[in-house]
matplotlib code that plots the C-alpha trace (Angstrom):
import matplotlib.pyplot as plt

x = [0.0, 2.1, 1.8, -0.6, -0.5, -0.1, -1.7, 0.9, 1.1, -2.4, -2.2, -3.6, 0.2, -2.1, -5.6, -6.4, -9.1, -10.4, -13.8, -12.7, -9.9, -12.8, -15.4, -12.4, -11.3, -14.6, -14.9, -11.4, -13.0, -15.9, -14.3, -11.3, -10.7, -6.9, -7.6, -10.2, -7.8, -5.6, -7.6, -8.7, -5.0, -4.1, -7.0, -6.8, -3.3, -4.8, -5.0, -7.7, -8.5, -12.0, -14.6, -15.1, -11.7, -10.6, -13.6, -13.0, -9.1, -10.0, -12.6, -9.5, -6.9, -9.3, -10.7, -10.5, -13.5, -13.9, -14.8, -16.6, -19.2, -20.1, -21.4, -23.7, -25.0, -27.8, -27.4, -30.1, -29.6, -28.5, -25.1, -23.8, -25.1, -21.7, -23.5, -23.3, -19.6, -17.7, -15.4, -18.1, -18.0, -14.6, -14.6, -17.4, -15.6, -11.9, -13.6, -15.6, -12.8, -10.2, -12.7, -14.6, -18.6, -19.7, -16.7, -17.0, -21.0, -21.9, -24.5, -21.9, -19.6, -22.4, -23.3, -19.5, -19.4, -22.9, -21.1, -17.9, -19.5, -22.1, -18.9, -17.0, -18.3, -17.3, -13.9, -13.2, -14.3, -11.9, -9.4, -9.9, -10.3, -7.3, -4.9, -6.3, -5.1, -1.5, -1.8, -2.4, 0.2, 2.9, 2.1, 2.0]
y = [0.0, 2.6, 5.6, 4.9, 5.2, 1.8, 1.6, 1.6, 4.8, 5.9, 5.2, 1.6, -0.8, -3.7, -4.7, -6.2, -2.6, -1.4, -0.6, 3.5, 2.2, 0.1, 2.9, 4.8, 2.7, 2.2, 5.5, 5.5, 2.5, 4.2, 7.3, 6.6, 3.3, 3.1, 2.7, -0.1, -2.0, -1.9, -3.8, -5.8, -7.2, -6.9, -9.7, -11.7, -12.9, -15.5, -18.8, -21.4, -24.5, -24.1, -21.2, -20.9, -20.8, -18.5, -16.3, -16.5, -16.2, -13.0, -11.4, -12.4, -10.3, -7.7, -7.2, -8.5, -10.3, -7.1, -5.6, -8.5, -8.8, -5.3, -6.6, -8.9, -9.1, -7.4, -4.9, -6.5, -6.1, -2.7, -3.9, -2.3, -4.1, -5.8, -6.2, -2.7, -2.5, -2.0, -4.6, -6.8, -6.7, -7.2, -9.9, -11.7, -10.5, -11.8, -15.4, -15.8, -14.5, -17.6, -20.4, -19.4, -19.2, -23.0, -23.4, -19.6, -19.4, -16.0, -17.8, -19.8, -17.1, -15.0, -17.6, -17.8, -14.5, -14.6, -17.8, -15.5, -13.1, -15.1, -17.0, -13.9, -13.4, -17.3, -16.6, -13.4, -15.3, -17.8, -16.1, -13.7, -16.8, -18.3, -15.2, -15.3, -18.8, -18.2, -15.0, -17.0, -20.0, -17.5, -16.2, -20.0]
z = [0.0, -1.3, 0.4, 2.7, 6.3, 8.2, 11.6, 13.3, 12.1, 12.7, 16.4, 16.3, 16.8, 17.5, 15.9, 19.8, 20.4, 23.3, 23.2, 22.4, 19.9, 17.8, 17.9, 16.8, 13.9, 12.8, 12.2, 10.3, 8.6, 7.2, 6.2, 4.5, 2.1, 2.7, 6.3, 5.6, 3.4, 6.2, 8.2, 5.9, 5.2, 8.7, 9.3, 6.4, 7.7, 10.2, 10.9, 10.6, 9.1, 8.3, 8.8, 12.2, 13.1, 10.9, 11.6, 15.0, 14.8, 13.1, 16.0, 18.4, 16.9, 16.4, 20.0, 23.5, 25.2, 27.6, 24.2, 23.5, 25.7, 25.3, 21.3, 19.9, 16.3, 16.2, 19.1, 21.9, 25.5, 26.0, 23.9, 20.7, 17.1, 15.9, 12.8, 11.9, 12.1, 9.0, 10.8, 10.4, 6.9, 7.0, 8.4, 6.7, 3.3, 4.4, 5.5, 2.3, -0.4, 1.2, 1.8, -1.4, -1.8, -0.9, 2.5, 2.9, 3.3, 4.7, 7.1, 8.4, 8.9, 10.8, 12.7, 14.2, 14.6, 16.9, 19.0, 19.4, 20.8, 22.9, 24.5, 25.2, 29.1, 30.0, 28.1, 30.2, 33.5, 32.9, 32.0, 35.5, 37.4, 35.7, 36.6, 39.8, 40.6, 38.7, 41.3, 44.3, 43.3, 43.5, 47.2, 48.1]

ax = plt.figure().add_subplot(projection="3d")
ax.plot(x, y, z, "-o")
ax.set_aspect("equal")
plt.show()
C-alpha cells in the first residue's frame, strides 16, 4: 500500500481494540478506504483451518472479550449491534474470499461471529479466574 499510512502509524500498533480504539477505527474504517484495506489485510493474515476458526481467529486479533461482551450481532440487550460495524463486513468479506462461496458461506460465517460473541463473558471469566489462581500459586 504505497503511500498509505499503516496503523501503526495511525495510532492503532495492534488490531487487539479497546472498546474507544474500535469505535475509533470504525470511524477511520468508514471514512477513508486506505484505512479499511488496512484492516482488511491486517486480518486476512490469520490462521484457521475451516470457517469458524478463521472467523474467529480473526474477532480475536481484532478485540478482546472485555470488548466482546459489550457486542452482539444485532445490538439486543443494552449492547452495541456488531452487525453494523464495518469490521463486520470485513470480516465476513476476508472469510468468504479464502474459503470461497460454498466453504466460505456468509450464514456460516455470521453464525461464528454470533457464538464468538455469545462466548465472550465465560472466556473473560476464565481467564480472571485463571490469573487469579496463577496470582495465588505464586504467594503459596
Amino acid at each position: 500500500m504505497k503511500g498509505s499510512k499503516s496503523l501503526f502509524c495511525l495510532g492503532f500498533p495492534s488490531l487487539k481494540f479497546s472498546m474507544d480504539e474500535l469505535e475509533d477505527m470504525e470511524t477511520k474504517v468508514r471514512s477513508n478506504p486506505e484505512t479499511y484495506s488496512d484492516v482488511a489485510n491486517r486480518v486476512d493474515w490469520v490462521e484457521g483451518g475451516d470457517v469458524r476458526r478463521c472467523t474467529n481467529s480473526m474477532l480475536r486479533k481484532l478485540m478482546v472479550d472485555a470488548v466482546a461482551v459489550q457486542l452482539n450481532w444485532k445490538g439486543r440487550n443494552n449492547k452495541k449491534s456488531f452487525e453494523s460495524y464495518e469490521l463486520s463486513t470485513i470480516v465476513v468479506e476476508s472469510v468468504h474470499f479464502f474459503f470461497g462461496k460454498l466453504n466460505g458461506n456468509e450464514a456460516v460465517i455470521k453464525n461464528a461471529i454470533k457464538d464468538w460473541l455469545k462466548a465472550a463473558q465465560t472466556r473473560l471469566t476464565s481467564n480472571v479466574n485463571l490469573d487469579a489462581v496463577s496470582t495465588e500459586s505464586l504467594h503459596v
